[in-house]
C-alpha positions in Angstrom: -10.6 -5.1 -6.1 -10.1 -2.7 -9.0 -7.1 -0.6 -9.2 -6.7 2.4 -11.9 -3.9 2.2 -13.7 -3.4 5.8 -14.2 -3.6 7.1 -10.2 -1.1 3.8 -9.7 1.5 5.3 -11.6 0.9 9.1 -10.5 1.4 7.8 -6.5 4.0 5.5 -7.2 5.7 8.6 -9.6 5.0 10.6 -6.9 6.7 9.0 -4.1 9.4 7.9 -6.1 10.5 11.6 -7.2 10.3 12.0 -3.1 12.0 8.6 -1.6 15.0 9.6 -4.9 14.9 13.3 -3.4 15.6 12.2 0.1 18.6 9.8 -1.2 19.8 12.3 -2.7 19.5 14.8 0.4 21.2 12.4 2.4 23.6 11.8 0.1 24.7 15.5 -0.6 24.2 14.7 -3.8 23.5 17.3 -6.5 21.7 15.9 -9.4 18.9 17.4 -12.2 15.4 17.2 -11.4 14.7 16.0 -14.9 17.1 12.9 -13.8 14.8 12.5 -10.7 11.7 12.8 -12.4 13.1 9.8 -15.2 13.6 7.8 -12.7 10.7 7.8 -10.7 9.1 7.5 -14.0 10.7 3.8 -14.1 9.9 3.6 -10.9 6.5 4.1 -11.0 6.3 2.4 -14.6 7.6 -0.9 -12.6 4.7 -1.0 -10.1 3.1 -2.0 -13.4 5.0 -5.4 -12.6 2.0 -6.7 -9.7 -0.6 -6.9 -13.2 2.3 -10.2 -14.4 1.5 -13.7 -13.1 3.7 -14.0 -9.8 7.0 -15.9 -10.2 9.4 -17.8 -8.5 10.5 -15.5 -5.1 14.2 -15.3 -5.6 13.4 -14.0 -9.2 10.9 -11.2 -7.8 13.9 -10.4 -5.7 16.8 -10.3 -7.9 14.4 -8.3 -10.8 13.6 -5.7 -7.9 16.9 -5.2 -6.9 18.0 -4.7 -10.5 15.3 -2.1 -11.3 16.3 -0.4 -8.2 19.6 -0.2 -9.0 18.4 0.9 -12.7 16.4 3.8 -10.6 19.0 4.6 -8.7 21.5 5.3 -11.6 19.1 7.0 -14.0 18.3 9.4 -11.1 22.2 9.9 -10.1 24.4 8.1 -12.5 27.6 6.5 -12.2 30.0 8.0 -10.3 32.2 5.0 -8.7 31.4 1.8 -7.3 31.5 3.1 -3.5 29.2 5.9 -4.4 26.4 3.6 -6.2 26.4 1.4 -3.3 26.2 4.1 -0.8 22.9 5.8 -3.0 21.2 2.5 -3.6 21.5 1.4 0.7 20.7 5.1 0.9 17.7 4.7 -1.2 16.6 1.3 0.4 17.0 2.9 3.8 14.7 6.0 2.6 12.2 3.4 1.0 11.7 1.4 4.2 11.4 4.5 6.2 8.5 5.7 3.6 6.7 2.1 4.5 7.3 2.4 8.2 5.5 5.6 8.6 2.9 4.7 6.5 2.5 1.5 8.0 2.1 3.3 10.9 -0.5 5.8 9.8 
């Protein structure tokens, strides 16, 4: 299978900017579109991550979680500890609801 780098990181940018967009829609959050745009930049820089040799599952985890919540404060900072939770199960919950529907497509 070949994959293109270049159109990997343009989809993933893509629907990064619009899964950090909903989180924030959700959340009533207002925040800068150049702070979106950054992070779905690391977001879609990250999906770089399936060209590494896999590793142990709990590591894969825990490094996915931390870029997440890396994602999730470039894109809406830190306000208090409540709020970043809230944003990153907000942004979990909107990322899940992307895969569902196109699972189901």
């Amino acid at each position: 299978m070949v994959v293109y780098v270049d159109v990997l990181i343009f989809l993933n940018l893509f629907v990064n900017f619009f899964i950090l967009q909903l989180t924030a829609r959700i959340c009533r959050d207002g925040c800068k579109t150049g702070r979106v745009i950054l992070g779905a930049l690391v977001g879609a820089l990250f999906s770089l991550y399936i060209f590494l040799p896999p590793s142990k599952a709990i590591i894969e985890i825990l490094f996915r979680l931390v870029v997440s919540g890396v994602i999730v404060l470039i894109a809406f900072g830190f306000d208090s500890l409540k709020s970043f939770v809230r944003r990153i199960g907000v942004f979990f919950a909107a990322s899940f609801l992307y895969a569902g529907f196109m699972l189901a497509i």
